[in-house]
C-alpha positions as CSV (number, residue, x, y, z in Angstrom):
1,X,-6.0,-3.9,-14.5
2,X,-2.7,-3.9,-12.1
3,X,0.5,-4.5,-13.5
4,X,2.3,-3.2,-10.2
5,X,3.6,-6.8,-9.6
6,X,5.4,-7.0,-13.1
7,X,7.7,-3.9,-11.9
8,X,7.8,-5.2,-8.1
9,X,10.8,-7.9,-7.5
10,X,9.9,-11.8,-7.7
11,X,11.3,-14.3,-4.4
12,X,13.0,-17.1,-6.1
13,X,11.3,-20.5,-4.9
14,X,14.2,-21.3,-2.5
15,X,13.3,-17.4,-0.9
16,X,10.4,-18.5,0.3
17,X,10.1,-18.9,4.2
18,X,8.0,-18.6,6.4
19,X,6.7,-15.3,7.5
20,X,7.7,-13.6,4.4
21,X,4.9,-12.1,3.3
22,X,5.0,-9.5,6.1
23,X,6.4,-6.0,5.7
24,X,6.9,-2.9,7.9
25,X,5.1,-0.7,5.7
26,X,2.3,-1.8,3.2
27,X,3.8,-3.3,0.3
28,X,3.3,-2.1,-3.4
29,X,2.8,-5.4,-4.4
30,X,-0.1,-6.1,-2.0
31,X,-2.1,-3.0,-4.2
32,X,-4.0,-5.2,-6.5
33,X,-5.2,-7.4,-3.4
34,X,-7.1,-4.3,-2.5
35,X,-8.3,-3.1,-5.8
36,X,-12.3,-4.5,-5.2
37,X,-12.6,-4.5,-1.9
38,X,-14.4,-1.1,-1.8
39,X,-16.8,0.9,-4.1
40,X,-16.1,2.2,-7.7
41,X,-14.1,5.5,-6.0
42,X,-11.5,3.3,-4.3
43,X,-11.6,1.0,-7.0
44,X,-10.8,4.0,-9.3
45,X,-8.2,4.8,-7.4
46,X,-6.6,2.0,-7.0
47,X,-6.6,1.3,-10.6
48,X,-5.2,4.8,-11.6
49,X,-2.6,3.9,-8.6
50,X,-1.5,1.2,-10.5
51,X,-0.5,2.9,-13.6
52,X,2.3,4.1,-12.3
53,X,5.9,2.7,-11.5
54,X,6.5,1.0,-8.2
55,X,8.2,4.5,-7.4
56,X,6.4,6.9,-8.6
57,X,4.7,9.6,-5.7
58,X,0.9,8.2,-6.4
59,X,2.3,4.6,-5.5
60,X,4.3,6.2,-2.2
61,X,1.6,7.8,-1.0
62,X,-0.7,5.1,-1.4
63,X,1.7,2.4,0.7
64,X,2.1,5.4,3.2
65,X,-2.3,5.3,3.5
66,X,-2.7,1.9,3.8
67,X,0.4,1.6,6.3
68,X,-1.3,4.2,8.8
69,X,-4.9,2.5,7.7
70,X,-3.3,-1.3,8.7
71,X,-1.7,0.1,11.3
72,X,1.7,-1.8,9.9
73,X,4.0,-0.2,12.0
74,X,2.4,-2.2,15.7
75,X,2.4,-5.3,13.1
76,X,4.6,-7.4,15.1
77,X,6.1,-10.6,13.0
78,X,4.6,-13.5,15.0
79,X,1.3,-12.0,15.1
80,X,-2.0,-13.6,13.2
81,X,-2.3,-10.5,11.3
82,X,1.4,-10.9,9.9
83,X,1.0,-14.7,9.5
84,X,-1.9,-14.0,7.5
85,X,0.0,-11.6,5.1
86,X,-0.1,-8.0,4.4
87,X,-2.6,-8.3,1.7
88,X,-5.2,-10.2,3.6
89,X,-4.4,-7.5,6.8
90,X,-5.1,-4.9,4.3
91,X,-7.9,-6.2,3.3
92,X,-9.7,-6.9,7.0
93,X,-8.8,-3.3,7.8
94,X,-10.9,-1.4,5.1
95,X,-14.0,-4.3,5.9
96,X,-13.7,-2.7,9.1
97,X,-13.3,1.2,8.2
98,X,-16.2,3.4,8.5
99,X,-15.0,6.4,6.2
100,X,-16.5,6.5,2.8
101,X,-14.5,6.0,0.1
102,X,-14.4,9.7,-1.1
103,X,-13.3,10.1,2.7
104,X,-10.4,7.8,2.0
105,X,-10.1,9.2,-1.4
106,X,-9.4,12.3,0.0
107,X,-6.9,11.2,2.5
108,X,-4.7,9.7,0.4
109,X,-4.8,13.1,-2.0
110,X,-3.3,14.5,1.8
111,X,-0.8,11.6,1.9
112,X,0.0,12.3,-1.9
113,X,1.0,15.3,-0.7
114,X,3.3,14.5,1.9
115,X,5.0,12.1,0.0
116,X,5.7,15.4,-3.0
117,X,7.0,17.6,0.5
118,X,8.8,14.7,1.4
119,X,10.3,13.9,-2.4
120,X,10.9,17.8,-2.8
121,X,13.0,18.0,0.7
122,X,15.2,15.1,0.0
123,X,16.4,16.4,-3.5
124,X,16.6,19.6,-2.2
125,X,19.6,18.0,0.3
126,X,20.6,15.9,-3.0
127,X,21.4,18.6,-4.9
């Protein structure tokens, strides 16, 4: 269903320390770890989420939802949550949040559209 981790860069063997599946903001490649978690809404979304390149808006503003959902930026790097990983964080968080999933469908549609004001502001200043 979720090719996102094709497109998102692979940590060579020797990489690999610990801690280092923690980031500051949600990761793109911790998207299909969240794919059935919820009902068929989210799972829709996640799905069409995934269609598109690691950094495409929809993908953006779908790390930027899940990083204000986790909470990511109080993550702090020695904590259990960040021991754990970002994708079993993400996961924990929407077990424990109450909105419906057309709620959270709906707020990443707002998010979408920060990330577009955000993308259209920067390459206004590129140009």
């Amino acid at each position: 269903m979720c090719d996102i981790l094709d497109r998102y860069p692979k940590f060579l063997e020797s990489d690999i320390v610990m801690y280092t599946d923690n980031h500051l903001f949600f990761p793109p490649s911790a998207i299909p770890t969240v794919a059935n978690s919820r009902g068929s809404e989210w799972q829709t979304l996640v799905g069409e989420v995934c269609q598109h390149p690691v950094d495409a808006p929809q993908v953006l503003a779908f790390c930027l939802l899940m990083t204000e959902i986790n909470e990511c930026l109080l993550c702090e790097t020695d904590s259990y949550r960040a021991i754990r990983g970002c994708g079993q964080c993400a996961l924990q968080s929407l077990r424990r949040n109450r909105s419906s999933d057309a709620n959270l469908v709906s707020q990443y549609h707002d998010s979408l559209q920060r990330a577009d004001a955000f993308l259209t502001q920067k390459n206004q200043y590129l140009e």
